[in-house]
ChimeraX commands (.cxc) that place a marker at each C-alpha (Angstrom):
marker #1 position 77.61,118.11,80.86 radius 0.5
marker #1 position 80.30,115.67,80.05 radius 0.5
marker #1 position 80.47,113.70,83.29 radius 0.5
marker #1 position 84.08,111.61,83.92 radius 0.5
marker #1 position 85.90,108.53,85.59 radius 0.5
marker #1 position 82.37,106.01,84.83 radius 0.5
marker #1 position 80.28,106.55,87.65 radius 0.5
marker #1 position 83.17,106.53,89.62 radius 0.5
marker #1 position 82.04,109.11,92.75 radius 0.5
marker #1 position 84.31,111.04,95.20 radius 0.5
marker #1 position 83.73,113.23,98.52 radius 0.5
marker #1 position 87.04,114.77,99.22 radius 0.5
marker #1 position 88.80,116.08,96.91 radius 0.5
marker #1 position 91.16,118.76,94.53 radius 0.5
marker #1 position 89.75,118.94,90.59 radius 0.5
marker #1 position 91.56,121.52,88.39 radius 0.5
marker #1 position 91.78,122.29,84.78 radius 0.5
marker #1 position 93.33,125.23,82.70 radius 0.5
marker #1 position 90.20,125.68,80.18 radius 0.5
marker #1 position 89.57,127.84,77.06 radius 0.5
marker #1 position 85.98,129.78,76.71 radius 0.5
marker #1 position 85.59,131.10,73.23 radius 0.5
marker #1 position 81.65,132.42,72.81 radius 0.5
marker #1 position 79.16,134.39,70.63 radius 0.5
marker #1 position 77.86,136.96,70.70 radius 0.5
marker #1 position 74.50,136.38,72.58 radius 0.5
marker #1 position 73.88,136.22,76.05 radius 0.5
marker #1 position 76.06,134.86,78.91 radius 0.5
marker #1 position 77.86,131.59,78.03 radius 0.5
marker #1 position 80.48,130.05,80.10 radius 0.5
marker #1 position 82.58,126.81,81.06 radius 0.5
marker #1 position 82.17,124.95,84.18 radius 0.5
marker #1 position 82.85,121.91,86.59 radius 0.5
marker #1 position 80.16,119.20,88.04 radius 0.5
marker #1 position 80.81,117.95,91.03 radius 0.5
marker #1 position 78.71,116.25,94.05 radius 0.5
marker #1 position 76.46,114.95,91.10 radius 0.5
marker #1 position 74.41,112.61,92.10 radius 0.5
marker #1 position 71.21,113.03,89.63 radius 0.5
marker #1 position 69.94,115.23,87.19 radius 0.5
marker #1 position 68.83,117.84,89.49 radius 0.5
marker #1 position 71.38,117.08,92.17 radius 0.5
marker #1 position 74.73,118.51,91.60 radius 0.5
marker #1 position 76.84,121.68,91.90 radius 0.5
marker #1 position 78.39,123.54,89.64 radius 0.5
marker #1 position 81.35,125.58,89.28 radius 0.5
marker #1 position 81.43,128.08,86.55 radius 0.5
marker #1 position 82.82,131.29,84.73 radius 0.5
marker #1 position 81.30,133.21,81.95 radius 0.5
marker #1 position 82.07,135.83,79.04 radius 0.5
marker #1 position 81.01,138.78,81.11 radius 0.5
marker #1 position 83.38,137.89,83.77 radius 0.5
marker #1 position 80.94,136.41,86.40 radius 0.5
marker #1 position 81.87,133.51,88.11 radius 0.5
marker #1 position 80.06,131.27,90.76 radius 0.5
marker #1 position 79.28,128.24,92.91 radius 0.5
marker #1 position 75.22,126.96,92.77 radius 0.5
marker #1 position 74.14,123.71,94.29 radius 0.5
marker #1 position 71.09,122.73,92.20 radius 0.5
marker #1 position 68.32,120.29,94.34 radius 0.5
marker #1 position 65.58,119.50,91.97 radius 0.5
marker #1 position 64.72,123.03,90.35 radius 0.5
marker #1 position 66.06,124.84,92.63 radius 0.5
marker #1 position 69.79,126.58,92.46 radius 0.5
marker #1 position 70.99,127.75,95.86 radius 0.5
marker #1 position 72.91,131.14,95.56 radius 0.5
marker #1 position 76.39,129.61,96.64 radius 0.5
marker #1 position 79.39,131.83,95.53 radius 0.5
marker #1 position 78.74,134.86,92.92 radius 0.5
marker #1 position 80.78,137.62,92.01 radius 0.5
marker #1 position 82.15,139.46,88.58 radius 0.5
marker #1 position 85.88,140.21,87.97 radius 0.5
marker #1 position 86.10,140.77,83.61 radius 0.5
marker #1 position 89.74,139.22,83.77 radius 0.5
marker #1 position 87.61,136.40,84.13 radius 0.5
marker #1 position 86.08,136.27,80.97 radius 0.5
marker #1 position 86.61,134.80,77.71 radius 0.5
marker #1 position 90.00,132.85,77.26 radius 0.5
marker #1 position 91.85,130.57,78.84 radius 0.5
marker #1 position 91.70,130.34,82.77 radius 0.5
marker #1 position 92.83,128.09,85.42 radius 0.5
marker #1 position 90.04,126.68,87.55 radius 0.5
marker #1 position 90.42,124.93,90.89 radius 0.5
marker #1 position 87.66,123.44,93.34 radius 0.5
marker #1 position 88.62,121.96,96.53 radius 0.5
marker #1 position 86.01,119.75,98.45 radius 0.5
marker #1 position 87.48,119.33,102.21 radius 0.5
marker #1 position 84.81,117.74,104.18 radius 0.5
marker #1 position 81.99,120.58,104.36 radius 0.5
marker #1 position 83.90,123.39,103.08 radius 0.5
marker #1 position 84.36,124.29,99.28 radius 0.5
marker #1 position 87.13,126.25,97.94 radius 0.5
marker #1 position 86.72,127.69,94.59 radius 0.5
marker #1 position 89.39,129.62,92.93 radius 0.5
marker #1 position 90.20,130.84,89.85 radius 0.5
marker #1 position 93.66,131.91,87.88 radius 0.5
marker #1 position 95.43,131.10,91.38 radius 0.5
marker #1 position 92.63,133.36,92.97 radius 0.5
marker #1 position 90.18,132.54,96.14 radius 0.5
marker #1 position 87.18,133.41,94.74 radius 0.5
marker #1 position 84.88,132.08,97.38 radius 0.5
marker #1 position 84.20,129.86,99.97 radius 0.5
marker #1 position 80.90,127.89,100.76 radius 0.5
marker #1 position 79.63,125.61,103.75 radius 0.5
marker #1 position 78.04,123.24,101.80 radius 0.5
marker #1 position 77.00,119.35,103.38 radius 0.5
marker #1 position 79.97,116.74,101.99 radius 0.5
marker #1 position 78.69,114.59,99.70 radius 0.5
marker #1 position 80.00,111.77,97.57 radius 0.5
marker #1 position 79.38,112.23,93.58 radius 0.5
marker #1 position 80.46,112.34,90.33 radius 0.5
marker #1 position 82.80,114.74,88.42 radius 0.5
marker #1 position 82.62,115.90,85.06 radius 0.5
marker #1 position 82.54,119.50,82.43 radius 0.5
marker #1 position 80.06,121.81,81.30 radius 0.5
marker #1 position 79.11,124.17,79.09 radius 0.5
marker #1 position 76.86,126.88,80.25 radius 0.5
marker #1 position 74.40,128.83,77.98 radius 0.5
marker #1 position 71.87,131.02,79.70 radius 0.5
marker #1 position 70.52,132.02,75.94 radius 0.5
marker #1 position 70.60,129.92,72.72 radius 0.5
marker #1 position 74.65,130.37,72.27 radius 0.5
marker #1 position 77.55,129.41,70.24 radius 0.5
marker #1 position 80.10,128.57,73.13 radius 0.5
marker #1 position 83.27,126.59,72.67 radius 0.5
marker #1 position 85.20,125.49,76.32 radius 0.5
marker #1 position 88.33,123.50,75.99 radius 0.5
marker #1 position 89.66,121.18,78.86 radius 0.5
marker #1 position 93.54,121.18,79.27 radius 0.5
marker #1 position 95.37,119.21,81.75 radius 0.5
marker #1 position 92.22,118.30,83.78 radius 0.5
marker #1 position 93.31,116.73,87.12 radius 0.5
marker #1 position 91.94,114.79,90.12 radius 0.5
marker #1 position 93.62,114.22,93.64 radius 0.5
marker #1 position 91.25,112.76,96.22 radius 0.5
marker #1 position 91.36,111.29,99.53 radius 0.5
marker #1 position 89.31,109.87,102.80 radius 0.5
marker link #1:1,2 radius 0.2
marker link #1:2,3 radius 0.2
marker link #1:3,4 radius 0.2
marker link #1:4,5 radius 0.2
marker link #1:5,6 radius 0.2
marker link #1:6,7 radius 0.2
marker link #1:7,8 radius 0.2
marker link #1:8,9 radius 0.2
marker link #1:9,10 radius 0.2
marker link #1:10,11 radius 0.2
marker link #1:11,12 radius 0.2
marker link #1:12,13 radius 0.2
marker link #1:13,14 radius 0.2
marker link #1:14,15 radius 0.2
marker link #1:15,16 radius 0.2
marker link #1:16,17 radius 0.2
marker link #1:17,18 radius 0.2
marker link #1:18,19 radius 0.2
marker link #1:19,20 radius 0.2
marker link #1:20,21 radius 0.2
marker link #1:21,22 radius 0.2
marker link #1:22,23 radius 0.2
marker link #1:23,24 radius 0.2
marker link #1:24,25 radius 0.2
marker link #1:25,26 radius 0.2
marker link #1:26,27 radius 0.2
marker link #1:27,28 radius 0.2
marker link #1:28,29 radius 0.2
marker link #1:29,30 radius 0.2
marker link #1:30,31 radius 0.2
marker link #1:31,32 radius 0.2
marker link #1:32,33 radius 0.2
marker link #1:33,34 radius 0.2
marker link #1:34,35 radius 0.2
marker link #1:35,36 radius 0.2
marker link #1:36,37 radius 0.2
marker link #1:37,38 radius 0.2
marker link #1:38,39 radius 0.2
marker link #1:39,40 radius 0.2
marker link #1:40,41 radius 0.2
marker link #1:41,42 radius 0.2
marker link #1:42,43 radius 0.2
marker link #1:43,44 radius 0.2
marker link #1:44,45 radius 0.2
marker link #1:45,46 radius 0.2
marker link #1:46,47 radius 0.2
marker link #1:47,48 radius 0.2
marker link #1:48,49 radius 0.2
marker link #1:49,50 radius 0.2
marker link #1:50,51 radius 0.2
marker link #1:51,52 radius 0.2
marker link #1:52,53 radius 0.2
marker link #1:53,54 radius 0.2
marker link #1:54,55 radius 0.2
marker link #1:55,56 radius 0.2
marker link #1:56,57 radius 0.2
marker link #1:57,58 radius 0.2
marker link #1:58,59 radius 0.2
marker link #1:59,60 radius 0.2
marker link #1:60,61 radius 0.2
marker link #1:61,62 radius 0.2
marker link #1:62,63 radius 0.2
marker link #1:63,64 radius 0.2
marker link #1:64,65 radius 0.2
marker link #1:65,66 radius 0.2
marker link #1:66,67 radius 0.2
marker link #1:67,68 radius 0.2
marker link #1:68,69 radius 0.2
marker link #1:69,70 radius 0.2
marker link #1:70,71 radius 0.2
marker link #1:71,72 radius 0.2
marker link #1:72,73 radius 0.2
marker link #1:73,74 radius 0.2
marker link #1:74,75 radius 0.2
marker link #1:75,76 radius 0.2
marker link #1:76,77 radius 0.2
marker link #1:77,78 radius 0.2
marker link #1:78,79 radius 0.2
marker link #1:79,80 radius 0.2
marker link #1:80,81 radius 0.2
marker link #1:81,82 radius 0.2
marker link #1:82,83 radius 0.2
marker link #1:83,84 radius 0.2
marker link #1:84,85 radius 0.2
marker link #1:85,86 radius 0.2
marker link #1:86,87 radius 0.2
marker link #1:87,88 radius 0.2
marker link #1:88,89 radius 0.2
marker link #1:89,90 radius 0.2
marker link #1:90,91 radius 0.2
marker link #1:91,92 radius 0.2
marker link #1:92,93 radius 0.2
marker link #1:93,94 radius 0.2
marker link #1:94,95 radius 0.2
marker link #1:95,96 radius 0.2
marker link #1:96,97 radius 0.2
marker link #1:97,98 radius 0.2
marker link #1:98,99 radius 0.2
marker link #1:99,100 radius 0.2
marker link #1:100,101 radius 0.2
marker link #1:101,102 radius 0.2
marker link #1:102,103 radius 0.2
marker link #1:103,104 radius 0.2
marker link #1:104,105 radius 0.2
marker link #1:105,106 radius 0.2
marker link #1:106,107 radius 0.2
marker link #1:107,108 radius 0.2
marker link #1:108,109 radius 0.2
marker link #1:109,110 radius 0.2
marker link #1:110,111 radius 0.2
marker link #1:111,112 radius 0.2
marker link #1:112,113 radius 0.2
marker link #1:113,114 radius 0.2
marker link #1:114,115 radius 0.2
marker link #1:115,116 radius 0.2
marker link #1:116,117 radius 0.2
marker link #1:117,118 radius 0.2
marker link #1:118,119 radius 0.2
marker link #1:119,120 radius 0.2
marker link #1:120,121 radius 0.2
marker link #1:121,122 radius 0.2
marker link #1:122,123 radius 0.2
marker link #1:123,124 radius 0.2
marker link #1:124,125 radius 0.2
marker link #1:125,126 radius 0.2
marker link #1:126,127 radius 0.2
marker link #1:127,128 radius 0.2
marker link #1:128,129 radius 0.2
marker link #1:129,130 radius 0.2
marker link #1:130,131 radius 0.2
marker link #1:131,132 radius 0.2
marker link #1:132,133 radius 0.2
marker link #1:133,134 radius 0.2
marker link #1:134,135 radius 0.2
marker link #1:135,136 radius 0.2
marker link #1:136,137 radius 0.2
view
């Protein structure tokens, strides 16, 4: 994780980015977003990986909650738009201009930031490009 804005943490709000997942050859490795992080094992992430899956977790201590999960291979490697949208208690998560789920989640004020996602010992590469934040009350 590469968390963003110093500490700075929002509840409502748009976060988009176009990134870039280049990967080896091993087991699933993808990009993601943090949001609603608030510790170490309190966050949720937003993520695609090179076989196409996708999903929403919340993670509460060592637990990950089973959110949004799905597999589309246009979403694999290369370079994707990615959008979450926090409204209140609703998450929006889409992907290349796609809904790609919706979760009922409790609003909570966090931090934001990137990650790179290895489920195996991985070469994986994600690139950030015109990363964005809109928030409001």
């Amino acid at each position: 994780r590469f968390m963003l804005g110093n500490g700075t943490r929002f509840g409502n709000f748009a976060l988009g980015a176009v990134v870039t997942l280049s990967a080896g050859v091993r087991g699933p490795a993808g990009c993601g977003i943090v949001f609603r992080f608030t510790s170490e094992t309190d966050y949720t992430l937003a993520y695609f990986d090179q076989d196409g899956e996708f999903g929403v977790s919340r993670r509460t201590g060592d637990t990950f909650s089973p959110g949004i999960s799905g597999v589309n291979s246009p979403f694999s490697t290369g370079q994707h738009q990615m959008l979450i949208i926090a409204n209140d208690d609703v998450l929006y998560y889409y992907l290349d201009g796609v809904l790609v789920g919706m979760l009922e989640e409790t609003a909570q004020y966090g931090e934001i930031g990137i990650a790179v996602v290895n489920f195996e010992p991985n070469t994986t590469n994600c690139t950030y490009n015109n990363l964005w934040l809109w928030n409001w009350e």
